[in-house]
C-alpha positions as a Python dict, from the first residue, in 0.01 Angstrom:
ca = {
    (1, 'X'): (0, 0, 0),
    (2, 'X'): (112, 361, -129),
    (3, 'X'): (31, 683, 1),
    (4, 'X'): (107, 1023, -175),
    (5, 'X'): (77, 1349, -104),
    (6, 'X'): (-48, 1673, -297),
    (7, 'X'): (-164, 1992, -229),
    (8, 'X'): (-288, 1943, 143),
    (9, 'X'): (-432, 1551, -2),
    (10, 'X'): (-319, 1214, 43),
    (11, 'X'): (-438, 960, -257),
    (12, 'X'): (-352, 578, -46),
    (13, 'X'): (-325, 356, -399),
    (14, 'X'): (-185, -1, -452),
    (15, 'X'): (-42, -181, -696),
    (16, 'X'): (-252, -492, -818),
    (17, 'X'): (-174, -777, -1110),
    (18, 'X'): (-9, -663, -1457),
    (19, 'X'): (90, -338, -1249),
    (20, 'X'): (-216, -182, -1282),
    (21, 'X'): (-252, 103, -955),
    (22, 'X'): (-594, 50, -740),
    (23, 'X'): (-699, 412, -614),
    (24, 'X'): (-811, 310, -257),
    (25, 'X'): (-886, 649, -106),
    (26, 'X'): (-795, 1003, -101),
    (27, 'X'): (-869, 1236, 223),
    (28, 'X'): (-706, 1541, 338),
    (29, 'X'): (-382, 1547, 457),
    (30, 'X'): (-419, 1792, 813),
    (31, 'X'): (-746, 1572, 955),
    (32, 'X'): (-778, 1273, 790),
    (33, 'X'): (-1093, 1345, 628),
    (34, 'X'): (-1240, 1203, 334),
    (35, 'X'): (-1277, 1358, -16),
    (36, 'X'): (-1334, 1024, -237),
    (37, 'X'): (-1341, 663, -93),
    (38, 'X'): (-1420, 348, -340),
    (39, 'X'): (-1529, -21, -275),
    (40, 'X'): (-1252, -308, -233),
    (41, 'X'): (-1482, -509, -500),
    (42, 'X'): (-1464, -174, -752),
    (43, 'X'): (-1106, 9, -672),
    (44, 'X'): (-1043, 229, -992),
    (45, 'X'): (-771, 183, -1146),
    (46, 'X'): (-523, 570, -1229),
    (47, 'X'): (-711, 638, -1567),
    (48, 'X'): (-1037, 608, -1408),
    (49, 'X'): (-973, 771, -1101),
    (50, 'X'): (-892, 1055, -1332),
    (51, 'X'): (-1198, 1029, -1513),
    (52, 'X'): (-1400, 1044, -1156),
    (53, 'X'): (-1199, 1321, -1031),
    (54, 'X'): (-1035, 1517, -1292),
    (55, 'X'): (-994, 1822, -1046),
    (56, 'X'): (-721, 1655, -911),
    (57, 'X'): (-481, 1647, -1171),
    (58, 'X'): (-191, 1688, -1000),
    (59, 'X'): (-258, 1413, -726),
    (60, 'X'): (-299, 1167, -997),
    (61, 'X'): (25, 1272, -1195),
    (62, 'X'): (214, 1222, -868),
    (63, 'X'): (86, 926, -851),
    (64, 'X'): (199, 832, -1206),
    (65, 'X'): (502, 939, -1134),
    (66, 'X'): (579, 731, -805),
    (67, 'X'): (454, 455, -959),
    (68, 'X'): (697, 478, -1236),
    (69, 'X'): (989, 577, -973),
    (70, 'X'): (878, 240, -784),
    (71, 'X'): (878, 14, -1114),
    (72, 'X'): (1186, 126, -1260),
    (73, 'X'): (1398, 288, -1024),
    (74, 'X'): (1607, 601, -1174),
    (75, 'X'): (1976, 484, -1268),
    (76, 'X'): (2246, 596, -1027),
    (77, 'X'): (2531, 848, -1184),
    (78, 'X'): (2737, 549, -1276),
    (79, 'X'): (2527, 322, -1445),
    (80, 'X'): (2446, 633, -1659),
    (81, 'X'): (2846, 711, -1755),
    (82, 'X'): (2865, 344, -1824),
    (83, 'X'): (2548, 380, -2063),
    (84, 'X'): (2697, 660, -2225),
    (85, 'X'): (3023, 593, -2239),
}
């Protein structure tokens, strides 16, 4: 289980089969309290979630872009030389 963090909300995702993310919940980040919650039987997955909520644009590219940091980890500085070199 994931949480991130935007603008004052937290989204709490997961990552389910073929790497597809399952929005669980998002709720504000100072009280805890809910803005969107979903069913375990119908989680959304990202582009859905999107769909739903489209006001949060930049919760669900944060998202994205954990997820990606997560599934392929950034290279360290020498990998890269070696890459280039």
């Amino acid at each position: 289980m994931w949480r991130t963090e935007v603008d004052g909300l937290r989204v709490t995702w997961r990552l389910v089969q073929h790497h597809l993310i399952a929005i669980i919940a998002v709720d504000n980040a100072s009280d805890a309290s809910p803005v969107a919650s979903f069913c375990p039987s119908n989680y959304p997955d990202l582009a859905l979630a999107r769909e739903l909520l489209p006001e949060l644009t930049r919760l669900w590219d944060a998202v994205r872009h954990e997820f990606w940091t997560k599934l392929i980890p950034p290279m360290s500085l020498a990998a890269r030389q070696r890459v280039l070199a």
